[in-house]
C-alpha positions as MATLAB code, in Angstrom:
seq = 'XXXXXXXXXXXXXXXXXXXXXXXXXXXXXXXXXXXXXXXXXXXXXXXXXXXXXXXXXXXXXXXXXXXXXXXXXXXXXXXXXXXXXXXXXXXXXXXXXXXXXXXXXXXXXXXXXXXXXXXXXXXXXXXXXXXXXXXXXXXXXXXXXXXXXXXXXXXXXXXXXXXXXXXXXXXXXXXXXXXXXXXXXXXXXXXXXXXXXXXXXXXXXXXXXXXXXXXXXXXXXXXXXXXXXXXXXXXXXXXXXXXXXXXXXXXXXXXXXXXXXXXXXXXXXXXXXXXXXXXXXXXXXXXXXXXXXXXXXXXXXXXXXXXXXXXXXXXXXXXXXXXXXXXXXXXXXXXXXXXXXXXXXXXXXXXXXXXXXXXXXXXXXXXXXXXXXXXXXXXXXXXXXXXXXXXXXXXXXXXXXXXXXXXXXXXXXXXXXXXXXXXXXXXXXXXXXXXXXXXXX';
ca = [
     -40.274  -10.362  -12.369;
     -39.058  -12.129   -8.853;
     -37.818  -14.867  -11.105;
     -35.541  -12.342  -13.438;
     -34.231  -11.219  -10.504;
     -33.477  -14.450   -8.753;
     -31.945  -15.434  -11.878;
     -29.804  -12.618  -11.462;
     -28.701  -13.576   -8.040;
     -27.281  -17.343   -9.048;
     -25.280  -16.243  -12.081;
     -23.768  -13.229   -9.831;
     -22.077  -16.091   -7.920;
     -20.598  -17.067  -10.889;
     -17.697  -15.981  -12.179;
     -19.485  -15.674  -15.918;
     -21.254  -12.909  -14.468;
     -18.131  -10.270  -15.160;
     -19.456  -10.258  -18.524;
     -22.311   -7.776  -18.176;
     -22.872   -4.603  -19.068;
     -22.035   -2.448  -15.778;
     -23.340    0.802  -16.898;
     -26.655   -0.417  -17.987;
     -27.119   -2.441  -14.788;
     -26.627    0.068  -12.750;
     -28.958    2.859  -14.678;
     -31.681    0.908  -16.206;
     -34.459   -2.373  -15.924;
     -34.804   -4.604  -18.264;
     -37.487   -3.609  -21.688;
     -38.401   -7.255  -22.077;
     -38.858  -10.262  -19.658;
     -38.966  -13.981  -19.759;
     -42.060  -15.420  -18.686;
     -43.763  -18.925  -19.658;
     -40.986  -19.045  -22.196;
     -41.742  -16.252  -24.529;
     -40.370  -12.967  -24.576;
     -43.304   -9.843  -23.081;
     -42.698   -6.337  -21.944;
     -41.522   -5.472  -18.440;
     -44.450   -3.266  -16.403;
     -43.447   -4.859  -13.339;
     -43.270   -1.607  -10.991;
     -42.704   -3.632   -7.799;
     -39.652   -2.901   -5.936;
     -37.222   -5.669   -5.850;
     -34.387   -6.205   -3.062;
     -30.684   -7.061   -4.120;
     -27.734   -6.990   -1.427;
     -25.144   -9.115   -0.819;
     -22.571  -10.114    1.847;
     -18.912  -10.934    1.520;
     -16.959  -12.582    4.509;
     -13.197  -13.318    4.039;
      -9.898  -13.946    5.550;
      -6.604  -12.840    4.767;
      -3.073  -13.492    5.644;
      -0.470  -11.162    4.380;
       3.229  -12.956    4.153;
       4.952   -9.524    4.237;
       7.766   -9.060    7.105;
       7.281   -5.693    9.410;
      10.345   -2.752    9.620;
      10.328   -0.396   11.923;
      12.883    2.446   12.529;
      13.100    5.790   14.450;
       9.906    4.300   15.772;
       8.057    4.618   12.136;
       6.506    1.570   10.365;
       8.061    1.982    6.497;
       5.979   -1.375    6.387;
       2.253   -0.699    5.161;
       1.731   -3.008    2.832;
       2.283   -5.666    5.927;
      -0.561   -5.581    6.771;
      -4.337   -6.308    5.922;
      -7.083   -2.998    4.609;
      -8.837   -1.541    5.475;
      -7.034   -0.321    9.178;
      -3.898   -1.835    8.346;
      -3.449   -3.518   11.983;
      -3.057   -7.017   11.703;
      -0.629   -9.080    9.535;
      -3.595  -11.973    9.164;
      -8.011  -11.165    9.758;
     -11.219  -12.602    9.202;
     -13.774   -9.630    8.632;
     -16.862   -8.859    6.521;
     -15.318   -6.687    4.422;
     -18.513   -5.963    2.309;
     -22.468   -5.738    3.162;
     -24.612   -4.193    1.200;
     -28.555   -4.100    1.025;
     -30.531   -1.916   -1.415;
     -33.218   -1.941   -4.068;
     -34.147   -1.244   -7.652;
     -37.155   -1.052   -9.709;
     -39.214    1.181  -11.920;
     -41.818    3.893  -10.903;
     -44.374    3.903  -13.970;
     -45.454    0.724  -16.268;
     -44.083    1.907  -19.089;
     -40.311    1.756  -17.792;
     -39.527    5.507  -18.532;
     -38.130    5.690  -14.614;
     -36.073    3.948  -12.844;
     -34.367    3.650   -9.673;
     -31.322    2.053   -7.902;
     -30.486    2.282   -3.963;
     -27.425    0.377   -2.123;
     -26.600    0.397    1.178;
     -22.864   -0.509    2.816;
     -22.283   -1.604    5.899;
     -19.547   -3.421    5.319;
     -15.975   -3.273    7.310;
     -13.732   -1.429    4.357;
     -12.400    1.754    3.174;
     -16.120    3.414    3.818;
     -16.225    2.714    6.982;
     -12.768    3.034    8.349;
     -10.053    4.463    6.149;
      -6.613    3.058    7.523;
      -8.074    2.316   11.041;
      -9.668    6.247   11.488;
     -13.252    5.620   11.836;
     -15.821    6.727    9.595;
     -19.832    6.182    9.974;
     -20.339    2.460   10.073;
     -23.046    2.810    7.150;
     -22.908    4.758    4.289;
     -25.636    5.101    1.589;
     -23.205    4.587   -1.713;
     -26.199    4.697   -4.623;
     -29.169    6.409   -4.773;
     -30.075    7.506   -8.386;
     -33.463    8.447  -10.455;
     -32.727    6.948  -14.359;
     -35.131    8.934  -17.165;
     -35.108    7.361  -20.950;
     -35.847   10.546  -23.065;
     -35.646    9.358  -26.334;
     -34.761    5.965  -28.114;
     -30.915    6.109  -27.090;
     -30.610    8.646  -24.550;
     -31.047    8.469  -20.648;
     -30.702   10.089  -18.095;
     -29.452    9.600  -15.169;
     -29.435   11.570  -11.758;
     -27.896   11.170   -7.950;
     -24.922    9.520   -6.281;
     -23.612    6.234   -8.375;
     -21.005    4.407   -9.943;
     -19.095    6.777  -11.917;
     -18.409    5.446  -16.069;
     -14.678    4.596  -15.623;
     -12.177    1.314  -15.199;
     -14.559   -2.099  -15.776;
     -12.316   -3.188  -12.955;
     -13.866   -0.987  -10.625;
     -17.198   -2.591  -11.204;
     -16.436   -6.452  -11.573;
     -14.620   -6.630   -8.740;
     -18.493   -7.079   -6.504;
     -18.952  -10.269   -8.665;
     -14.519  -10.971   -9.378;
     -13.281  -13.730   -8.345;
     -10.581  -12.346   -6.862;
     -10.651  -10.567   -3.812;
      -8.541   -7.561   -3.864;
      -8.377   -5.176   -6.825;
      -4.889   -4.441   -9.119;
      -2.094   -2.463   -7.585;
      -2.721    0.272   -9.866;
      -6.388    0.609   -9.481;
      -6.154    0.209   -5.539;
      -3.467    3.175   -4.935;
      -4.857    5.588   -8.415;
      -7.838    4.796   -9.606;
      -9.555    4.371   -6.195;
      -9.558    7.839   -4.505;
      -8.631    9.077   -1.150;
      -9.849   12.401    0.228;
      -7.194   14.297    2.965;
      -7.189   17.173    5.543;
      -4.823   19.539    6.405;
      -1.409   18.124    4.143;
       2.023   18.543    5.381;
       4.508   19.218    2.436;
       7.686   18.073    2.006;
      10.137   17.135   -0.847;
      11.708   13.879   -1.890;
      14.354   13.972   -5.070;
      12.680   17.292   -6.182;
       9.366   15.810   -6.160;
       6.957   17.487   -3.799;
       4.386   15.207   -1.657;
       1.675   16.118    0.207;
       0.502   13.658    2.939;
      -2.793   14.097    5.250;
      -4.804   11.785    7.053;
      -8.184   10.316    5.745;
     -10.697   13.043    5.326;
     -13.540   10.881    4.235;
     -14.515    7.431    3.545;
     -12.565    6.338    0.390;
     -14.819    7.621   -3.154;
     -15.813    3.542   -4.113;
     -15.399    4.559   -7.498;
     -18.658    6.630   -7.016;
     -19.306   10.452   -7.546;
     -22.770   12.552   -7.462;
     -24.160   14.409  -10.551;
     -25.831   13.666  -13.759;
     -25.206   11.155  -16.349;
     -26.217   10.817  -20.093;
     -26.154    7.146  -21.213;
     -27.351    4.347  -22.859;
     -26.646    1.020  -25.104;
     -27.394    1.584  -28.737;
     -27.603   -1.330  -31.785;
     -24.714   -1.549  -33.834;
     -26.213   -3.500  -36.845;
     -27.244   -6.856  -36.006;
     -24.618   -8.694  -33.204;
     -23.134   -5.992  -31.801;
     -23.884   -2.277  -29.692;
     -22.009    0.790  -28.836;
     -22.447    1.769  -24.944;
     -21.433    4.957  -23.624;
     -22.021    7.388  -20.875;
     -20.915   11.182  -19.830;
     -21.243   12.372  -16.644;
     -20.397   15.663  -15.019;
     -19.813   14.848  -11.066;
     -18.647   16.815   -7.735;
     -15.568   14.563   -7.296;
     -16.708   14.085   -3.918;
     -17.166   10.154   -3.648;
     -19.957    8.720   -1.588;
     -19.487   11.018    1.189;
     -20.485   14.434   -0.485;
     -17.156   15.533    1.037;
     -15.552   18.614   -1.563;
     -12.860   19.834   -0.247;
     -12.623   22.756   -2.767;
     -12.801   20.101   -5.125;
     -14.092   20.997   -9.089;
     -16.764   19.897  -11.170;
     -15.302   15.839  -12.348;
     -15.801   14.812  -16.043;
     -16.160   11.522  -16.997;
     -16.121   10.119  -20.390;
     -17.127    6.050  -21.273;
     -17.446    4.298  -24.547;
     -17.374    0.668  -25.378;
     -18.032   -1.497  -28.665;
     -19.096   -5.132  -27.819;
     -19.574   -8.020  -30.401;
     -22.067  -10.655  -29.352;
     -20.838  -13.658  -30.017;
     -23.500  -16.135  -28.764;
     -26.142  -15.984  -25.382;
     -27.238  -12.727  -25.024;
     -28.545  -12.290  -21.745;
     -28.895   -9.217  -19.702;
     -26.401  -10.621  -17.077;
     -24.116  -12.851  -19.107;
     -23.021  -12.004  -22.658;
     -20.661  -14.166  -24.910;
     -18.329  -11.311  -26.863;
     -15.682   -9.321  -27.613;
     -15.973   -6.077  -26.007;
     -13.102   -2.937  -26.565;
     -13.657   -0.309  -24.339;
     -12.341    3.375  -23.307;
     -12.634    5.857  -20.510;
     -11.382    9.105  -18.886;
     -11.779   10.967  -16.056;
     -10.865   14.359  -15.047;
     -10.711   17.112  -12.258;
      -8.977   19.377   -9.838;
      -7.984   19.143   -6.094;
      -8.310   21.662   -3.782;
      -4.752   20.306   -1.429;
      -4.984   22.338    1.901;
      -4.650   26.304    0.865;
      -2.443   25.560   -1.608;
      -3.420   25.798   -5.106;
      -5.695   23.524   -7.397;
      -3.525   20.312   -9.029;
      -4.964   18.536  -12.089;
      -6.360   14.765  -11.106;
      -6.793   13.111  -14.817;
      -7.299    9.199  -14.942;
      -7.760    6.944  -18.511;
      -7.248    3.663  -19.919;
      -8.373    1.253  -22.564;
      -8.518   -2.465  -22.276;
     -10.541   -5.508  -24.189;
     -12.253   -8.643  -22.573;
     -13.538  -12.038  -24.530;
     -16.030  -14.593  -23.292;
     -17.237  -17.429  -25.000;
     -18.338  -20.929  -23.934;
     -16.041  -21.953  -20.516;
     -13.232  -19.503  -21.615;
     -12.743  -15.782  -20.915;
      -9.808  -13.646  -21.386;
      -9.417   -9.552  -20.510;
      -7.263   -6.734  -19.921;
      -7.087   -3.221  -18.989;
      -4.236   -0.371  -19.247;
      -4.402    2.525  -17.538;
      -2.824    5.943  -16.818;
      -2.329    8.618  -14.344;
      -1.217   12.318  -14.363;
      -1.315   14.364  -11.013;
      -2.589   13.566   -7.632;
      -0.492   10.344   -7.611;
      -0.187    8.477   -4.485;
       2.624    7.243   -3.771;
       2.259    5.419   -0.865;
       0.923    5.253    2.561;
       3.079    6.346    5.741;
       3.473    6.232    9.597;
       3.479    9.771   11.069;
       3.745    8.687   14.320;
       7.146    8.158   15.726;
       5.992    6.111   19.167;
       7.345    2.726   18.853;
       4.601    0.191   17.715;
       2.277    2.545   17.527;
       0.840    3.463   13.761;
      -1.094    6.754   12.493;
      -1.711    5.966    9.199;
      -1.647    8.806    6.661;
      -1.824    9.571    2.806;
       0.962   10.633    0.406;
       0.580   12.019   -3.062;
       2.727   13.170   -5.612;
       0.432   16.129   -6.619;
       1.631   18.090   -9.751;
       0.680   17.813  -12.532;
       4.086   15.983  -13.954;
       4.071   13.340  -11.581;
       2.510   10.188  -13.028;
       1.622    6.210  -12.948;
       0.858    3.664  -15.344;
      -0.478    0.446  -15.217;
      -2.762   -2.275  -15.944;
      -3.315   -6.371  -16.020;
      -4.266   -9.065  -17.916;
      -7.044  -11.772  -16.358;
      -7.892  -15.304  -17.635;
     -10.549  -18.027  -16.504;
     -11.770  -21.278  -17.219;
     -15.236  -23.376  -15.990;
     -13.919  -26.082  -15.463;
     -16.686  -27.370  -14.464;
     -20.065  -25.763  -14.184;
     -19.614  -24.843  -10.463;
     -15.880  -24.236  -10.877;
     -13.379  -22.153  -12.402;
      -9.942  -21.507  -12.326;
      -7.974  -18.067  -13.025;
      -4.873  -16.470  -13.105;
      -4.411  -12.701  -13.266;
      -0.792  -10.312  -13.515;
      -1.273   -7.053  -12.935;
       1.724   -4.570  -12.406;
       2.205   -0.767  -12.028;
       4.905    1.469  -12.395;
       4.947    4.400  -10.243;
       6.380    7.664  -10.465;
       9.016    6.827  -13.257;
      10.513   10.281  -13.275;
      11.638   10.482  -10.424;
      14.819    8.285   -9.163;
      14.425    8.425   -5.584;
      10.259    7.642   -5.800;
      10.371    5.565   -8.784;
       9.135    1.912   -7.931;
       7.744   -0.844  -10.111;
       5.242   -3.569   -8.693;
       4.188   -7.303  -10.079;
       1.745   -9.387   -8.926;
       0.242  -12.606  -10.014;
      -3.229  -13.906   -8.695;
      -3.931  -17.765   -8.895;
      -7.670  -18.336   -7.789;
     -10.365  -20.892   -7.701;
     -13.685  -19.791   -7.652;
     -16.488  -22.443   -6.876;
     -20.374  -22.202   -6.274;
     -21.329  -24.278   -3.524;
     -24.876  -23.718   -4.000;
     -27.338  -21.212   -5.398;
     -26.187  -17.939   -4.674;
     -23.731  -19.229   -2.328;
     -19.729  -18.502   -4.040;
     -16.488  -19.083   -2.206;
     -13.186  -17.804   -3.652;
     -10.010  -18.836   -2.824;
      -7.012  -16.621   -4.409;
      -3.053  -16.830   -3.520;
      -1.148  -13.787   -4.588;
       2.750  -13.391   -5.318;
       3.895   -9.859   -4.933;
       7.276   -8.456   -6.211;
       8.246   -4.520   -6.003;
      11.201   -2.840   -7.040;
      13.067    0.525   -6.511;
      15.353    0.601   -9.136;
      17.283    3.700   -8.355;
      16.999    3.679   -4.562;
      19.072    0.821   -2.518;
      17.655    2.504    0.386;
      13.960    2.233   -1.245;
      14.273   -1.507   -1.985;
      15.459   -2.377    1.435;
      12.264   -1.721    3.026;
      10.069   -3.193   -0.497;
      12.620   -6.392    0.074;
      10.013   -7.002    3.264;
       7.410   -7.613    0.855;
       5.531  -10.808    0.822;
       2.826  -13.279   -0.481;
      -0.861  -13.017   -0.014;
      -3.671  -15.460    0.783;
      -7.376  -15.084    1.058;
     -10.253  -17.312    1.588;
     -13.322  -15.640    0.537;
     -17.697  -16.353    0.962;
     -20.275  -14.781   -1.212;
     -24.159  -14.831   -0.037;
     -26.437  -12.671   -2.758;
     -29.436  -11.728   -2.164;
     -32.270  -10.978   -4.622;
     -35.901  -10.603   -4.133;
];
């Protein structure tokens, strides 16, 4: 099975490999297996190491404003500690295993390790533990179309929030960075801006990953001959990869998707046309005060075939918006980061993008991404509107070896507030340079 899985590791560095089926790679090992060039059953129970490392730099173009000793400038400068306009880092490291415990593949297992410099490890420059176990799950197939799946993993919701290990491009969509990703705060101050009432705290754990605790029921089923119907429900904590609650509720999460196979079929790489759906929701617990309503959901669609792919995702956002990050100290050049959210139930976001890439040649491909968001459009004094286009090349140097370059432009508005669009005027381009190592053995 060494072979499957080193197999695994080359197409990961490539691009093509943001056509696979996240929720069954994370929960499940393959039934069959290519050996000798015929197809047998997998009874492989040895357990196999995967990992990977990304190192990258990043210069942000964006201009710095300062007044009554506050930074209104955040987005100036480069995550995860926001204290440096330009920085080379490794911004991810992670080290696990998979595998199945008995012959006959009824259980299976999936650990990851980060130790990575990023939102886990130090939220907005306060420090968190500099590793952080992010999966470890126990998968059971009961019957023909049902598993199960148990522990702390990816939870079912925006197919963003799982390409992006394997995306060429290395920073996620406006709206998925600020909604869909979740930040956990302490004590909140309250305050209100244009009768909209914010709550902002400092980090109060590592950032969720897109991860949750609980249990899962999953699995991909045949939908006649060229095509299957995935989905997964999962009742979770809401308390990311850090077990932190907070008062926080029991999380629901809801993930269906159709895909039509429309030539290789592999486990990693699959030529279709895949429509897909999810939802998420939950309630916060915001510092004595009472519980607010965090609800997420989107649709989107994604085609691969041959050297072509094309994709894109809306998505949606009721309550526990945030709507931005702020300086709460008032010493001059001196920054305490903290969180602000919009928490009500009324407040909202929407957004989404649309992705396209082309091999241009079998180490190589080109793509261009626009993604935009548009935050808080109720309210005129917190209403703001952000566009960004991505222009990457993404080239495999050898074997499981990928570099990505990407080059963003960034434009945000405030269309009610002069005072608003002053400070998003300061706004500026983006450039990253980006190496991929994956390991797999």
């Amino acid at each position: 099975m060494g072979c499957v899985f080193l197999a695994l590791a080359l197409y990961l560095a490539s691009p093509a490999a943001m056509a696979m089926d996240w929720i069954m790679f994370f929960g499940s090992e393959p039934d069959r297996l290519q050996r000798d060039g015929r197809q047998v059953e997998n009874r492989d129970t040895t357990p196999h190491l995967l990992g990977f490392v990304q190192s990258q730099y990043v210069r942000n173009q964006s201009t710095p404003l300062e007044t009554a000793g506050l930074n209104r400038t955040s987005f100036a400068y480069v995550f995860p500690d926001l204290e440096r306009r330009s920085k080379a880092d490794v911004s991810r490291a992670k080290l696990g295993a998979r595998g199945m415990l008995d012959a006959d593949n009824r259980f299976n297992y999936f650990l990851l390790t980060e130790f990575g410099h990023n939102g886990l490890t130090e939220p907005l420059g306060h420090e968190e533990d500099p590793v952080h176990l992010t999966d470890a799950s126990l998968s059971l197939r009961l019957t023909p179309g049902v598993r199960l799946k148990l522990g702390r993993f990816y939870a079912p919701i925006a197919d963003e929030a799982h390409d992006v290990l394997i995306s060429p491009y290395a920073s996620y969509t406006s709206f998925t960075q600020t909604q869909i990703q979740e930040s956990f705060v302490w004590t909140a101050a309250a305050a209100s801006v244009g009768g909209v009432s914010l709550r902002t705290g400092l980090p109060a754990a590592p950032s969720a990953a897109f991860h949750d605790s609980g249990v899962q029921v999953f699995d991909a089923l045949p939908w006649g001959e060229n095509a299957s119907l995935t989905y997964a429900l999962m009742w979770g904590q809401g308390s990311g990869v850090s077990g932190w609650h907070g008062g926080n509720s029991d999380e629901a999460f809801l993930y269906l998707a159709h895909e039509r196979y429309l030539g290789q079929r592999l486990p990693w790489f699959t030529e279709s046309f895949k429509v897909f759906g999810w939802g998420q929701t939950g309630t916060r617990h915001v510092d004595g005060d009472r519980d607010y309503r965090r609800t997420r959901y989107g649709v989107g669609a994604n085609w691969r075939q041959d050297r072509l792919r094309l994709g894109g995702e809306y998505m949606r956002a009721r309550g526990m918006v945030q709507s931005g990050i702020v300086d709460t100290d008032a010493t001059p050049n001196v920054q305490n980061w903290a969180l602000q959210f919009a928490p009500s139930g009324g407040n909202t976001a929407s957004g989404g993008y649309l992705d396209a890439g082309w091999r241009v040649l079998p180490q190589l491909e080109l793509c261009v991404r626009y993604d935009w968001m548009d935050l808080l459009p109720d309210s005129a004094a917190l209403h703001k509107e952000f566009d960004n286009w991505t222009f990457g090349a993404s080239y495999r140097i050898k074997g499981p070896v990928r570099v990505d370059l990407n080059y963003v432009l960034k434009q945000a508005k405030a269309p009610d507030s002069p005072a608003a669009q002053t400070v998003l005027d300061r706004l500026g381009n983006e450039v990253s340079l980006r190496l991929t190592y994956f390991i797999s053995l």
